[in-house]
Structure formats: C-alpha cells, structure tokens
C-alpha positions in Angstrom: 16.6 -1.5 -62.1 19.3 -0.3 -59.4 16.3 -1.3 -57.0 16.8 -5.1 -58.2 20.1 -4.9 -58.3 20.3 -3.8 -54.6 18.0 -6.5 -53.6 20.2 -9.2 -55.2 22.9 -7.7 -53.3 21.2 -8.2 -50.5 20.3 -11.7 -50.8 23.5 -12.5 -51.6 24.9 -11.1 -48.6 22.1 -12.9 -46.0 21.7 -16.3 -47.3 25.2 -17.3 -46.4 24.9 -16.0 -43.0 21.6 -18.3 -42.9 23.6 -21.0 -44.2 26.4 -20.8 -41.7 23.5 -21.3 -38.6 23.2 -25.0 -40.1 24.9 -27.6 -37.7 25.3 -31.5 -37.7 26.3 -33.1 -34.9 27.5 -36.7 -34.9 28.8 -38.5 -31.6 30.4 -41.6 -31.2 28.5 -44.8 -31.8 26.6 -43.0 -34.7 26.8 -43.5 -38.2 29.1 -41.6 -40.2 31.4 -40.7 -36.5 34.9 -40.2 -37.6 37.3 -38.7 -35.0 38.9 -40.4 -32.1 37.3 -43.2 -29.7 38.0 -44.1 -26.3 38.9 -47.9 -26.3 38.8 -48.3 -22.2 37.2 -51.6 -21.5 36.3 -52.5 -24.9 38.1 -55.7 -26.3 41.4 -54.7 -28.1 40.7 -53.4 -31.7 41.5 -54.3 -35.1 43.8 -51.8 -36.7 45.0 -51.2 -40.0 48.8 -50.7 -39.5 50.6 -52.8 -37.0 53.2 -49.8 -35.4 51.0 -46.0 -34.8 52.0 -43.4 -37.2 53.3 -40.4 -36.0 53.7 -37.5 -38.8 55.9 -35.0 -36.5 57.5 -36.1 -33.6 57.4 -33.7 -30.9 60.3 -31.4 -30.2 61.0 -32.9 -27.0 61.1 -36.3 -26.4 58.1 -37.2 -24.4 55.9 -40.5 -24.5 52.5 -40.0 -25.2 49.5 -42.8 -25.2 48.9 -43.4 -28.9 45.3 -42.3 -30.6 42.6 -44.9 -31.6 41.1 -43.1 -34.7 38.5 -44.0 -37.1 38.9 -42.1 -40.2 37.2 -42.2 -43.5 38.5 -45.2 -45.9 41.7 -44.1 -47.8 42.8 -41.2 -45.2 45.7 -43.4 -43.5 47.5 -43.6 -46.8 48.4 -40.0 -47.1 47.5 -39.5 -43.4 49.9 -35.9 -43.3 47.4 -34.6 -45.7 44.7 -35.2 -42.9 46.2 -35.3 -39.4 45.6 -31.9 -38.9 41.6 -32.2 -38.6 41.6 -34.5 -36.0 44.9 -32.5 -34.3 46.6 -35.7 -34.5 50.5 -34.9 -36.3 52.2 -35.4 -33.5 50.9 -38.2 -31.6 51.0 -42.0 -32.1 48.5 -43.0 -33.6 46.6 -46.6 -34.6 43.6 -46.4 -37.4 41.0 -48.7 -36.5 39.1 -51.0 -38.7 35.4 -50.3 -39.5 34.4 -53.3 -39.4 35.9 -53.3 -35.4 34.4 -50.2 -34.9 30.8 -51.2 -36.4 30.6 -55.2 -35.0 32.7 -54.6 -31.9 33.2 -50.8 -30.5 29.9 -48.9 -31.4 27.7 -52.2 -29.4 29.6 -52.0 -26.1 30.2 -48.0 -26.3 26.2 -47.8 -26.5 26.0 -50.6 -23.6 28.8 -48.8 -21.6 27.8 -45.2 -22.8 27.2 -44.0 -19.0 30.7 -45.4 -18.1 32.3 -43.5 -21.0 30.8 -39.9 -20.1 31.7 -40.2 -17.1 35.3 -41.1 -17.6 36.0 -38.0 -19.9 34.1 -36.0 -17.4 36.8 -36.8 -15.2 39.5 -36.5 -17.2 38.0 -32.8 -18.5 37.4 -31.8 -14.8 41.3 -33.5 -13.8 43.0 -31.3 -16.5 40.8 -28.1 -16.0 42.2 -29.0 -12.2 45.7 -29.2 -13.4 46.2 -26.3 -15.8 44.2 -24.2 -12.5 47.4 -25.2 -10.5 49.5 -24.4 -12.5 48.5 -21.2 -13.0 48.5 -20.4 -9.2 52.0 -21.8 -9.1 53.1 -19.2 -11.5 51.1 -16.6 -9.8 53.1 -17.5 -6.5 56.3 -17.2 -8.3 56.0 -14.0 -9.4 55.3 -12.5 -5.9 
C-alpha cells in the first residue's frame, strides 16, 4: 500500500513538470495572434475607439507613440483588467478592428514580412546600442 501511495506521489509531482515543457507559439499574421502590430507601411487601420486609451499616465509627462493592438473581442471594454499582459497601462493606445487586421493587415504583413523583421531588427539592435551608451556614460562619470 505505502508503495502505491509513493508512486502516486510521484506522478503527481512529474507530470506537471512535463506539462510546463508544452509551448505554443503564434506570430503575427497567424490565426489566433493577439498582442501588438507594427502598422509601418500598411494603410491606416480601422480602430475601435476614435482617441487611444491610456489606463495610467506616466509620472512624467512624456509623449509616447500610441500602440496598435489587437486584442481578443470584449478586452477594450474593461481594458485596466487586461493592459497588463500586453504591458500596455501606460501608453496610448488604439484597438484595432479584426476585420482590419484579417482583410487588410495580416495580407500585406505576409507580403512585406522581410521588411518587417528587418525593421524591428533595427530598432532591437538601435536600443541595445543606446542602453550600451548609456551605461558607459555612467561608467565615465563615476571615475
């Protein structure tokens, strides 16, 4: 008896970590993609609130670019519920339609997909370049 009883132990204990090895990864331009898209030369999209939505303003007043999101149906309405996931609560930001994003975004994003990489590429590699010179700036400060 204690003999099964340790093996359910067990069990219990290792199929979770089994389960927690399981991954899904969706990318922009896929089905079921929700998370923030890139509008650069894509025609200007269909949104479902006229002015962005901004849930905490930041503590100093500085103007950033507003988000384009896509977000499953229903999140906008009680979007400081859900702005948190997609680390959007204090940034501007503009919901777009799925029906945009479907007939309009996810058709030139997979015809423009090279263009795309390469732009956040840059933009990864520009602030990786930035926060490096900064950090050398403080390091020559405190000599």
């Amino acid at each position: 008896m204690k003999k099964l009883l340790f093996i359910i132990m067990i069990s219990l204990v290792v199929v979770p970590a089994y389960a927690a090895d399981v991954g899904v990864s969706i990318s922009v331009g896929e089905p079921g993609f929700y998370g923030q898209i890139d509008i650069g030369s894509a025609p200007r999209p269909e949104v479902i609130y006229p002015k962005p939505v901004v849930i905490q303003p930041a503590p100093t007043p500085v103007v950033q670019e507003p988000l384009y999101l896509r977000i499953p149906p229903g999140q906008e309405k009680n979007w400081k519920k859900h702005c948190a996931k997609y680390n959007a609560c204090n940034r501007p930001v503009y919901f777009v339609r799925d029906k945009w994003y479907n007939n309009v975004y996810v058709p030139h994003y997979r015809k423009h997909k090279e263009e795309y990489k390469r732009r956040e590429h840059d933009s990864r590699e520009g602030r990786e370049r930035r926060e490096r010179e900064g950090r050398e700036r403080e390091h020559e400060r405190e000599r």
